[in-house]
C-alpha positions as CSV (number, residue, x, y, z in Angstrom):
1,X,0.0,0.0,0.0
2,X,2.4,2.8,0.7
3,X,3.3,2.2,-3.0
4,X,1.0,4.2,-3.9
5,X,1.8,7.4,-1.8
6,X,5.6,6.6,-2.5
7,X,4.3,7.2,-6.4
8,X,2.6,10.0,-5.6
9,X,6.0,11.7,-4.2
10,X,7.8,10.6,-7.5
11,X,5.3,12.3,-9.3
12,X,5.6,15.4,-7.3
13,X,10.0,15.0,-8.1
14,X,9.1,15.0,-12.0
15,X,7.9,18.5,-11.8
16,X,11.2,19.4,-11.1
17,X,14.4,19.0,-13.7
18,X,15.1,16.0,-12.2
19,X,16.1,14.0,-15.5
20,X,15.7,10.3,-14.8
21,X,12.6,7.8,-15.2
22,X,9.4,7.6,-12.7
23,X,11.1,4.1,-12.1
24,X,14.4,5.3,-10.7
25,X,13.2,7.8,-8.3
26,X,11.0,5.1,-7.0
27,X,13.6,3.6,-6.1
28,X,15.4,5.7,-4.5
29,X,12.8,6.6,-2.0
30,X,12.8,5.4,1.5
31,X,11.2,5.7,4.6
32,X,12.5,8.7,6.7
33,X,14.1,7.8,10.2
34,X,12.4,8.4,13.3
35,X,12.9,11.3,15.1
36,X,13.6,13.4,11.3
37,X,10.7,15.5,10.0
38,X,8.9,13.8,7.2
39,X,8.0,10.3,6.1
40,X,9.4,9.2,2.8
41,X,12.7,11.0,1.3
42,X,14.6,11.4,-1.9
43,X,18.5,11.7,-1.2
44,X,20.1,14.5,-3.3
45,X,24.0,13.2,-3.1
46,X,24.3,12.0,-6.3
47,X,23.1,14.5,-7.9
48,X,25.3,17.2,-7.2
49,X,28.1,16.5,-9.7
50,X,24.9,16.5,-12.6
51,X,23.5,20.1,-11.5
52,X,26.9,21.2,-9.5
53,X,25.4,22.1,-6.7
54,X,25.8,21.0,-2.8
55,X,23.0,18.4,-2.4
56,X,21.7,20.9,0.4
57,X,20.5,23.2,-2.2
58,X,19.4,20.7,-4.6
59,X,17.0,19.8,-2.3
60,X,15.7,23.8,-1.5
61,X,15.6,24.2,-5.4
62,X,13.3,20.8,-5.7
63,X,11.1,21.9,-3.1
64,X,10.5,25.3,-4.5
65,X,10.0,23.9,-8.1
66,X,7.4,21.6,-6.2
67,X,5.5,24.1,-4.4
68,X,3.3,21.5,-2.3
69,X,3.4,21.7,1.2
70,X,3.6,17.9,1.9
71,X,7.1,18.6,0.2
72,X,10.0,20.0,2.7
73,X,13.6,20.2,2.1
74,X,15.6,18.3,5.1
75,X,19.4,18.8,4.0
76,X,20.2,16.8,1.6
77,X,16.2,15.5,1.4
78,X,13.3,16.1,-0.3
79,X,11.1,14.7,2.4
80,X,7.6,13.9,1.7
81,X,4.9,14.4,5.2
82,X,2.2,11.7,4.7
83,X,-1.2,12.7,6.4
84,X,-2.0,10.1,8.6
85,X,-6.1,10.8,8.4
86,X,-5.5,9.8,4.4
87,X,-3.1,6.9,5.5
88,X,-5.5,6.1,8.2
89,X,-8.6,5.2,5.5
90,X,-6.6,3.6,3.3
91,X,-4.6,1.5,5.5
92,X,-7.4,0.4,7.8
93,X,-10.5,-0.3,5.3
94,X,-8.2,-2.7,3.1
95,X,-6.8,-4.4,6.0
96,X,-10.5,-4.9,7.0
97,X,-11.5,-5.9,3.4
98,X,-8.8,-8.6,2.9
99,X,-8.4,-9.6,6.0
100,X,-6.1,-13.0,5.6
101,X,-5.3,-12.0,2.1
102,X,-4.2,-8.3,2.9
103,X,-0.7,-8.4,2.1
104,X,-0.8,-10.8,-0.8
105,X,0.8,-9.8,-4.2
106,X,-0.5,-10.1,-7.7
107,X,0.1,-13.5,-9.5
108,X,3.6,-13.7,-11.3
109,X,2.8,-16.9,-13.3
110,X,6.2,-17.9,-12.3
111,X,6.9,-21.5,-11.4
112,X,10.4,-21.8,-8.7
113,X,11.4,-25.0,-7.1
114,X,12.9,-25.0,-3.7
115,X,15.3,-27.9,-2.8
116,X,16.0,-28.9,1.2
117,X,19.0,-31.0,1.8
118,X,16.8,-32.6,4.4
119,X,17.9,-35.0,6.3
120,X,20.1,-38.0,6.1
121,X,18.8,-41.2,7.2
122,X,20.5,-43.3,9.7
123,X,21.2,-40.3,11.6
124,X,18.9,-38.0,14.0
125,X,17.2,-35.2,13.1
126,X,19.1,-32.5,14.8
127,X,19.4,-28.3,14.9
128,X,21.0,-27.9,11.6
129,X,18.5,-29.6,10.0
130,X,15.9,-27.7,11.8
131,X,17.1,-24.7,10.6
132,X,17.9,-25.8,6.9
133,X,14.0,-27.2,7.6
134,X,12.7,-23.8,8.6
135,X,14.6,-21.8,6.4
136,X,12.8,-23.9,3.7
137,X,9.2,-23.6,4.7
138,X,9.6,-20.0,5.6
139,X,11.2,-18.9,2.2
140,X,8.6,-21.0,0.0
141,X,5.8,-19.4,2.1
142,X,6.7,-16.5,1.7
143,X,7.8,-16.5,-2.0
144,X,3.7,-18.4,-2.2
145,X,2.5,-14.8,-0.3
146,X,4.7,-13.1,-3.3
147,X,2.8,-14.5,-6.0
148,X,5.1,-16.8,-7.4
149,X,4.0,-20.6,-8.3
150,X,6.5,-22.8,-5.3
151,X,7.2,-26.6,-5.3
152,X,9.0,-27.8,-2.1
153,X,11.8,-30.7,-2.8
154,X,13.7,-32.9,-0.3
155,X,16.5,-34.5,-1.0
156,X,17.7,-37.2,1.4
157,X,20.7,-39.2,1.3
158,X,19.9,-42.5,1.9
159,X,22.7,-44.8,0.6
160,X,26.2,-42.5,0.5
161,X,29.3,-43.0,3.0
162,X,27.9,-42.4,6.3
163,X,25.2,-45.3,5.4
164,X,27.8,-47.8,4.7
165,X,30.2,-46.8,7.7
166,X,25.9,-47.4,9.8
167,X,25.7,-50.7,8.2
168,X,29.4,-51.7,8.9
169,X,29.2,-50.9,12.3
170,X,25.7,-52.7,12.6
171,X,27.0,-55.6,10.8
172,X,30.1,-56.3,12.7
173,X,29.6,-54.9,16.4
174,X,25.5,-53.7,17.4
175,X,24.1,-56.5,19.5
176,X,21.1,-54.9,20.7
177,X,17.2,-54.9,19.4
178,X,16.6,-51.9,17.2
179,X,13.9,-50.2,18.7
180,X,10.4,-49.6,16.5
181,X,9.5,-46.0,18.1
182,X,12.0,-43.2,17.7
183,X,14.6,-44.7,15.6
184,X,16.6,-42.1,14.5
185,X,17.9,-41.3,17.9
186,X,18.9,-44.9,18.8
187,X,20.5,-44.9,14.4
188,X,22.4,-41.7,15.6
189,X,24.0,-43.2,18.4
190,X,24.7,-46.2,16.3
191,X,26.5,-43.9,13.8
192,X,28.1,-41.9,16.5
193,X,29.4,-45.1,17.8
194,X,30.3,-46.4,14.3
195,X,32.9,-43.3,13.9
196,X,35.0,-43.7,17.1
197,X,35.1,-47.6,16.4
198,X,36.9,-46.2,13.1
199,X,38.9,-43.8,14.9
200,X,40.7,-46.6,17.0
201,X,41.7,-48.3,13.6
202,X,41.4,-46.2,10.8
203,X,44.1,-48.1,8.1
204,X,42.3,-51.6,9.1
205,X,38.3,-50.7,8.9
206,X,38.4,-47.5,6.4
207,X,38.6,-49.8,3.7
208,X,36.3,-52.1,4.9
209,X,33.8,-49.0,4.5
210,X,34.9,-48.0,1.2
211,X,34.2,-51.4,-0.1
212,X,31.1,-51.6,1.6
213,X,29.9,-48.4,0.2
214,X,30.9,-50.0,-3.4
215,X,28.9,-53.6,-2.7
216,X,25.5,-51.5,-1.8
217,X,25.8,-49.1,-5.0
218,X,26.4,-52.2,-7.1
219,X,23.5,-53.6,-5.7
220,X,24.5,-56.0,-3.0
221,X,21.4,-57.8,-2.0
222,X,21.6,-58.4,1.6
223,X,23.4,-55.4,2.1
224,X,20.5,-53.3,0.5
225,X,18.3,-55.3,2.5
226,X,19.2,-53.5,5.6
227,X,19.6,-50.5,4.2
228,X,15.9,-50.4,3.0
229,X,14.9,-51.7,6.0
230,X,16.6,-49.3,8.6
231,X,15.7,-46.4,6.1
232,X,12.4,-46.8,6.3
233,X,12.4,-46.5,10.3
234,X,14.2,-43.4,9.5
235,X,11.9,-41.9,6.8
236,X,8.8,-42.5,9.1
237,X,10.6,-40.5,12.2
238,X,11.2,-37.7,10.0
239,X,8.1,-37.5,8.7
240,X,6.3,-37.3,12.3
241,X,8.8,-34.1,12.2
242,X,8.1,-32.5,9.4
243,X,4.4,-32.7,10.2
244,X,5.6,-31.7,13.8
245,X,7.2,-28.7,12.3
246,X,4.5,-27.9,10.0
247,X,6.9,-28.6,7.1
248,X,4.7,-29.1,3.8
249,X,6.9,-31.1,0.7
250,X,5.7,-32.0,-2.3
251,X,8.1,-34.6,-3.9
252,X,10.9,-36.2,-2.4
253,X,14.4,-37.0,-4.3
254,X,16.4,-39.9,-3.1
255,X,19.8,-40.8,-3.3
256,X,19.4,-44.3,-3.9
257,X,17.1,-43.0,-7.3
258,X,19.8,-40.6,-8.1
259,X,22.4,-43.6,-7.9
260,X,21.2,-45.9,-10.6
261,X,21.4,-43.0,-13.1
262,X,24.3,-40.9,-12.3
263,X,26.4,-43.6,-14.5
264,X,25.0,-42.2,-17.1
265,X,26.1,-39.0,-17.2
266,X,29.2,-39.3,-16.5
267,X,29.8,-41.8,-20.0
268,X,28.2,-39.1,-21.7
269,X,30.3,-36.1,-19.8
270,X,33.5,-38.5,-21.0
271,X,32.4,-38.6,-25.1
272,X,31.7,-35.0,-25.0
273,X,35.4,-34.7,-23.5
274,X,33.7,-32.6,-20.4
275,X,35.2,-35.0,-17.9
276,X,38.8,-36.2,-17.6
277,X,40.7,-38.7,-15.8
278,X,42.4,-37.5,-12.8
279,X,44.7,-38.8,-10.9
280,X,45.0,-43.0,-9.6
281,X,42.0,-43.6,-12.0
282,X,39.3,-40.8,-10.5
283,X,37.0,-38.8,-12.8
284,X,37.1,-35.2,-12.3
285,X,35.8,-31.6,-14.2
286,X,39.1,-29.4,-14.5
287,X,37.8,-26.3,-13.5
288,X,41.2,-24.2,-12.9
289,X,40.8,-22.0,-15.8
290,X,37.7,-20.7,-13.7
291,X,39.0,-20.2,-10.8
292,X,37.4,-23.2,-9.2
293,X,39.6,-25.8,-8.9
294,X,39.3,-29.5,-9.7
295,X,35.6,-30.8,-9.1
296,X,35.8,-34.7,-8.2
297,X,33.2,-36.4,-9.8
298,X,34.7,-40.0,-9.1
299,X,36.7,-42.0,-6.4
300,X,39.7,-44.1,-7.7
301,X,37.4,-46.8,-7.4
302,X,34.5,-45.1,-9.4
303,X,32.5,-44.7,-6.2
304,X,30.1,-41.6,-6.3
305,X,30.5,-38.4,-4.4
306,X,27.1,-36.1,-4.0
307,X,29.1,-33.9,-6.7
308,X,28.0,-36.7,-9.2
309,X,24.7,-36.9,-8.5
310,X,23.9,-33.4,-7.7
311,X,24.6,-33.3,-12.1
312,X,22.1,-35.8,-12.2
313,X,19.6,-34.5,-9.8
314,X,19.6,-31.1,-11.6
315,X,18.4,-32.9,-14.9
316,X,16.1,-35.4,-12.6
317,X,14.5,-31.9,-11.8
318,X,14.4,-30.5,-14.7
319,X,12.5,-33.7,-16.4
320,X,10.0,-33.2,-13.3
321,X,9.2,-29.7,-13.5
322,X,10.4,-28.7,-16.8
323,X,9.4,-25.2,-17.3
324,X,10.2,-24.0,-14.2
325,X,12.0,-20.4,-13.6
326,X,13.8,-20.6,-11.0
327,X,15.8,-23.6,-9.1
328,X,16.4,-23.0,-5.5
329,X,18.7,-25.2,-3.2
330,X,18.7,-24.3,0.0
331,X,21.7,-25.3,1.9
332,X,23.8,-24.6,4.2
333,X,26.8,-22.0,3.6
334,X,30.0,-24.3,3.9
335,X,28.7,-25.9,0.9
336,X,29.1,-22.5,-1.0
337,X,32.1,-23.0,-3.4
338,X,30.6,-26.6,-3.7
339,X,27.7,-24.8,-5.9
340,X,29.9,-22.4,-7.4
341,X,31.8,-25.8,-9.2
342,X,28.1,-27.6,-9.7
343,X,26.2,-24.7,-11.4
344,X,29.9,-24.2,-13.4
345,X,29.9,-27.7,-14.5
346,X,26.2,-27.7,-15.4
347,X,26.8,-24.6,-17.7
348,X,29.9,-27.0,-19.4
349,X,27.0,-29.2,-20.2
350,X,24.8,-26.6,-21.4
351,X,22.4,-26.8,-19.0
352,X,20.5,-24.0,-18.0
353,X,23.0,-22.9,-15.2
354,X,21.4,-18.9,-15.1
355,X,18.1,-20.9,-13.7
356,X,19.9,-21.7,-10.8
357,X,20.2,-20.1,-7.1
358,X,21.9,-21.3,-3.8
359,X,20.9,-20.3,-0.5
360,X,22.9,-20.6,2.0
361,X,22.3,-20.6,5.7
362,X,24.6,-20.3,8.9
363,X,24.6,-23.3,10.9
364,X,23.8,-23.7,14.4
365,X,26.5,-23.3,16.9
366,X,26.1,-24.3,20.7
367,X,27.2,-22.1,23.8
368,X,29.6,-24.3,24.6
369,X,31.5,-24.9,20.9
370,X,30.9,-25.1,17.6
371,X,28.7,-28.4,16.6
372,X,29.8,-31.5,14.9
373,X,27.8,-34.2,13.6
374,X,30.8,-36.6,12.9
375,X,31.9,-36.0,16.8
376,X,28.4,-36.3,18.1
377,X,28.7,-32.9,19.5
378,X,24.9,-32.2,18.6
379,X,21.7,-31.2,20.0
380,X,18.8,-33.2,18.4
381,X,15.7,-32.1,17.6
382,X,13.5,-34.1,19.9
383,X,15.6,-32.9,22.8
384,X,15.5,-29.3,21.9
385,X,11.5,-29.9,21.7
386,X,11.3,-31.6,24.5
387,X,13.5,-29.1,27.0
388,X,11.4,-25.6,25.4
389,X,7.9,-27.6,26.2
390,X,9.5,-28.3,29.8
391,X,10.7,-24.6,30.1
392,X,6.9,-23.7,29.0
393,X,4.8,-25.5,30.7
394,X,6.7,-23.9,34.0
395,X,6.2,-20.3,32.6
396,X,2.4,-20.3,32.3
397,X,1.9,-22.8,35.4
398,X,0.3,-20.4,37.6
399,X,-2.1,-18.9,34.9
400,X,-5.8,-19.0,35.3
401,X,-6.3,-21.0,32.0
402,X,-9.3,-23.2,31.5
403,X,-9.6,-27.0,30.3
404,X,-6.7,-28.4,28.1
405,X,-5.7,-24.1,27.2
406,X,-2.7,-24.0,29.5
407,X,-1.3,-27.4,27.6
408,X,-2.1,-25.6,24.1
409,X,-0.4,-22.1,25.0
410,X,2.2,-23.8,26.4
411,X,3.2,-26.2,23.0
412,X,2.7,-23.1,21.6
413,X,5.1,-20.9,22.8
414,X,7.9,-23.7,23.3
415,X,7.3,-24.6,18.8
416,X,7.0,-21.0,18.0
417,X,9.7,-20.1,20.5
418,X,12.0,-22.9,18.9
419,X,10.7,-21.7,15.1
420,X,11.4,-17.7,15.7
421,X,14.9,-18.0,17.4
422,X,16.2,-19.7,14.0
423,X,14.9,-17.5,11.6
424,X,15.3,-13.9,13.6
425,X,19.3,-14.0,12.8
426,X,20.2,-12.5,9.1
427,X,20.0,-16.2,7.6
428,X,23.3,-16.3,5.9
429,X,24.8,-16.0,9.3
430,X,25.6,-18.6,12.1
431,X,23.6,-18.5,15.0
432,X,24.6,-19.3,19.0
433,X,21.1,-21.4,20.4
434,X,20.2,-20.6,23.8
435,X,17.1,-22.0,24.4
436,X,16.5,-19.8,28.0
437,X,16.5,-16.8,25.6
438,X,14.1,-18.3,23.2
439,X,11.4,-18.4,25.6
440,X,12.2,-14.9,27.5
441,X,9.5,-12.3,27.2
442,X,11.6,-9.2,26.5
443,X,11.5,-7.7,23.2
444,X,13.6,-9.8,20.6
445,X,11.6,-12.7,21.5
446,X,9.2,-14.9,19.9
447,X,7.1,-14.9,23.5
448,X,6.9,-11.1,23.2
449,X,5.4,-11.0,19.9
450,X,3.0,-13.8,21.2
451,X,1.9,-11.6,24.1
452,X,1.1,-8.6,21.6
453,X,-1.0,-10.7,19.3
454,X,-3.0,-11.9,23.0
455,X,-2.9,-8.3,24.1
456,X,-4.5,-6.9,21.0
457,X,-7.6,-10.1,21.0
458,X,-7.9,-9.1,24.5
459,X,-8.7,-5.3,23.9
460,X,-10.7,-6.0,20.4
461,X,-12.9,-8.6,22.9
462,X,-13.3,-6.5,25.9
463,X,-14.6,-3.3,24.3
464,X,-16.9,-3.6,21.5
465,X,-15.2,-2.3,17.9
466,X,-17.8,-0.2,15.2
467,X,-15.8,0.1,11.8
468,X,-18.3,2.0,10.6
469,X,-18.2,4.8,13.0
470,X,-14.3,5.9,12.7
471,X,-13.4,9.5,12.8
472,X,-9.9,9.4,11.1
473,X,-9.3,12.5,11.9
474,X,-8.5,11.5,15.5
475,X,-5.2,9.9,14.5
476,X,-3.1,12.6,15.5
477,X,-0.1,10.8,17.5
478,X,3.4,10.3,16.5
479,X,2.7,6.4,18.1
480,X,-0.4,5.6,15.7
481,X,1.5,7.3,12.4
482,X,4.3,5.3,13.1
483,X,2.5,2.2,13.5
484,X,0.6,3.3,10.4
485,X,3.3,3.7,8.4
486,X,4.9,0.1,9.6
487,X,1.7,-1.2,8.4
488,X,1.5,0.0,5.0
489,X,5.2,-1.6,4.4
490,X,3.9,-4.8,4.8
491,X,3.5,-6.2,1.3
492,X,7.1,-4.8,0.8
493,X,8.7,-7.0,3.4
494,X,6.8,-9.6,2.1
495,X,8.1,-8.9,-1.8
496,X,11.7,-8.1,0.1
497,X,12.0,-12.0,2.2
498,X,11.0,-13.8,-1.2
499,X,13.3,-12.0,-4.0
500,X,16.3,-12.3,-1.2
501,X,15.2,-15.5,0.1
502,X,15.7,-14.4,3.8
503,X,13.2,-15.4,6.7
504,X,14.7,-12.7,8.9
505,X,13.0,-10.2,7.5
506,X,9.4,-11.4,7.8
507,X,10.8,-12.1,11.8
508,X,12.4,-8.6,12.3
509,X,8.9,-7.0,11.1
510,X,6.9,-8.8,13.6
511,X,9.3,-7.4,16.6
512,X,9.2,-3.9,15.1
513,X,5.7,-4.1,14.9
514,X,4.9,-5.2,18.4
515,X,7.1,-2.8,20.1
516,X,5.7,0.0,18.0
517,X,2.0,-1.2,19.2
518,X,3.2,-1.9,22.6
519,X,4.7,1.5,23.0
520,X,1.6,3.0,21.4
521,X,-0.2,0.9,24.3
522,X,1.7,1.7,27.0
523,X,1.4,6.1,26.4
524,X,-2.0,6.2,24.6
525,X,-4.2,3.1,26.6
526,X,-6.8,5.3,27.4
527,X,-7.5,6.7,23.5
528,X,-7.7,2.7,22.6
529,X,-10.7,2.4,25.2
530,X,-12.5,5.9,24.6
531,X,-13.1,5.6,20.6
532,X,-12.7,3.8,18.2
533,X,-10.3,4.6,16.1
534,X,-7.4,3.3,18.5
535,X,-9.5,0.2,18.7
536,X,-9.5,-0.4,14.7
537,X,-5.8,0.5,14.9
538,X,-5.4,-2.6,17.5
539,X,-7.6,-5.1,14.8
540,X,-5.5,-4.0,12.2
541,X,-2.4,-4.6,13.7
542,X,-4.0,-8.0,15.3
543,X,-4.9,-9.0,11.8
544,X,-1.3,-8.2,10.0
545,X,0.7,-10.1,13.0
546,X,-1.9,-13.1,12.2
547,X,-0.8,-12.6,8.1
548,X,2.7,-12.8,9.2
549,X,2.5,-15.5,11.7
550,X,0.8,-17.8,9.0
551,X,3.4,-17.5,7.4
552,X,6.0,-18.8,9.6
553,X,2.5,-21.4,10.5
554,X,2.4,-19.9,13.6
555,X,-0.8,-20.3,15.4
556,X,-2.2,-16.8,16.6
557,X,-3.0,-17.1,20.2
558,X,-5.5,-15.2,21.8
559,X,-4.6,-15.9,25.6
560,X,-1.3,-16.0,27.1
């Protein structure tokens, strides 16, 4: 929505003989900082060397070229003052009109696919793939709210090295019942088990592994016969977490499909002299004159590396969704110069390499040192869960809650707790998980925002709210244009998390937004309760945390 008043500033700057298209002052128009007269401004800088002038002046001369009293010159600004009964009208009888839609953007009839590297079986589901999960279901959701056309892939590797080292380990030392519930936690302590065993002998049972790994990819009956088996238990614990989580995927990718096909490629890489021999018999890409190195493709014993069938999964994908725009992988950021070799050897095959974009997330890091799934240094998922419902369930343990309420509020805050505290850091960055913070109440908090969205169904319930009986005239405070303003941005954070791909944004607006409502609260309570135009102000800003929070598939509570 502000859109529209940020167009009718640009309008006002062609008057003047500013020289450049309707579309590039738009863009250079931002929201004015608080505490600075005005609301949306135009910076002058880089226009001085054009009209060589100081960018003070340039501004004095646009204003008085302008003539508009909504137009003041700031320094080196052209500020525009928005008039918060107009802003008022606009902002509050759409929000009212669309309700759950408000927010959404136009249709782009653009198709993107969005690959999780999610998770690998015969190992637990733990906090990096929590956040690589999150990161997923946030960015598709919001890239859905964006208009764009999203298809959610998960590829999980069911049958490379760290399954064979499982099933080695299993083989020659486990003598216990594998358990039916749970699995994956009992399979990661299998595996953790599986690498010290290895540690205490690496020259003797490394290449016992190796040739392992080479029996199941050639097809080894009994061997895949375990594998299946044990995979299975593993697919159906990660499934209970995904629905947990709220995750939503529509097709799955394998390793074990990519396997039997990867052979394929590389014969035909090899006649098309794209692929060379490299050293002791390997296959690899020479990608020096790049820049990037050598990219493996193939052990000296013409075992696969996920380099290999990463090729073959780009073409798997493309056969699957063939006129897609867009091809997302989403993983995390160590595997950067990975991508930069895959998407280069892709564009060696001619394959439509500009189609493709990697996100990359930080991992998770512990307070206590830097986490590492080969040492077992990990938190998993189920205990994370497990400790935030614990933590909950104390916080609200004295509250006068009703029937089975105090149970829901409580699994809500410990999942939405859990959920916010991986997504409020910029996602490119690592993060340092402290679950005590996660479920604190001060302000960069999931639990805060929580406690607004309750506070606002609490007022809206209390005193009765008559939309058509507003005087918009009586939004005269600093505190209600502010919140206003935040409101009317909304459909830009939205268009701003899906062209970057970054969560954090959708997060950040949700605790900007409560602490502008909360100090609006806290200094104006008694405007809220007298009309009500502070009481449509509270709906509206009620309704927009509900938008956001669907799409993080956050449940909006109304009690706390």
């Amino acid at each position: 929505m502000l859109n529209s008043y940020k167009k009718q500033f640009a309008e006002l700057l062609q008057k003047t003989e500013l020289n450049i298209s309707i579309e590039d002052i738009l863009n250079n128009i931002e929201i004015v900082p608080n505490n600075i007269k005005g609301d949306l401004w135009f910076p002058c800088f880089k226009l001085s060397k054009e009209f060589k002038k100081s960018p003070n002046q340039i501004a004095q001369d646009f204003v008085s070229q302008i003539d508009n009293e909504k137009v003041i010159a700031v320094g080196p600004y052209v500020n525009y003052l928005l008039s918060s009964q107009d802003l008022s009208q606009d902002l509050i009888k759409q929000i009212n009109a669309d309700k759950n839609n408000f927010g959404k953007l136009d249709k782009k009839n653009q198709e993107i696919i969005l690959e999780w590297r999610q998770p690998n079986t015969h190992k637990a589901f733990h906090i990096w793939h929590l956040r690589n999960a999150l990161v997923s279901e946030t960015v598709s959701s919001c890239l859905r709210r964006a208009g764009y056309d999203v298809n959610a892939l998960a590829y999980i590797w069911d049958i490379w090295a760290h399954v064979a080292k499982w099933i080695w380990y299993y083989q020659s030392f486990y003598q216990w019942e594998t358990p039916e519930q749970n699995f994956g936690e009992r399979a990661w302590q299998l595996y953790s088990d599986a690498t010290k065993k290895v540690d205490e002998d690496p020259e003797s049972y490394k290449p016992q592994i190796e040739k392992l790994q080479k029996d199941l990819e050639d097809g080894d009956k009994k061997l895949n016969e375990i594998r299946k088996e044990t995979r299975q238990k593993c697919l159906i614990d990660f499934q209970n977490i995904f629905e947990e989580l709220g995750c939503n995927i529509q097709k799955r990718y394998y390793e074990s499909d990519v396997e039997k096909l990867w052979i394929q490629k590389v014969k035909q890489m090899y006649e098309d002299w794209i692929a060379i021999d490299g050293e002791r018999g390997s296959v690899i890409m020479d990608l020096e004159e790049y820049k990037l190195w050598i990219f493996l493709l193939l052990k000296s014993t013409w075992a696969s590396l996920y380099s290999t069938k990463d090729i073959w999964l780009a073409y798997l994908k493309k056969q699957d969704f063939p006129n897609y725009n867009k091809s997302v992988y989403v993983v995390w950021s160590e595997q950067e110069y990975h991508f930069r070799q895959l998407f280069k050897t892709l564009e060696l095959m001619w394959f439509p390499h500009d189609k493709l974009q990697h996100v990359s997330y930080g991992l998770v890091d512990l307070k206590d040192g830097k986490m590492s799934s080969r040492d077992g240094n990990v938190v998993l998922y189920t205990e994370l869960r497990d400790k935030l419902l614990q933590e909950a369930n104390k916080m609200i343990k004295d509250r006068n809650l009703l029937g089975d309420k105090k149970e829901k509020i409580a699994k809500q805050v410990a999942f939405w707790a859990l959920k916010f505290d991986m997504l409020l850091p910029d996602t490119s960055k690592k993060i340092l998980f402290d679950a005590n913070e996660a479920l604190s109440f001060e302000w960069e908090t999931w639990p805060y925002i929580q406690y607004t969205h309750a506070r606002c169904a609490s007022l809206i319930k209390k005193w009765n709210l008559d939309l058509s009986n507003i005087d918009f005239a009586d939004f005269n405070e600093d505190y209600e244009k502010n919140i206003l303003i935040h409101l009317a941005q909304f459909s830009d954070y939205i268009s701003k998390s899906a062209e970057e791909y970054k969560p954090n944004y959708v997060a950040r607006y949700l605790l900007d937004l409560s602490k502008l409502f909360n100090s609006y609260y806290n200094n104006t309570d008694k405007k809220i309760i007298e009309n009500n135009s502070g009481l449509a102000l509270v709906a509206c800003v009620k309704q927009v945390l509900s938008n956001w929070l669907s799409i993080l598939w956050i449940d909006s509570p109304d009690e706390m």
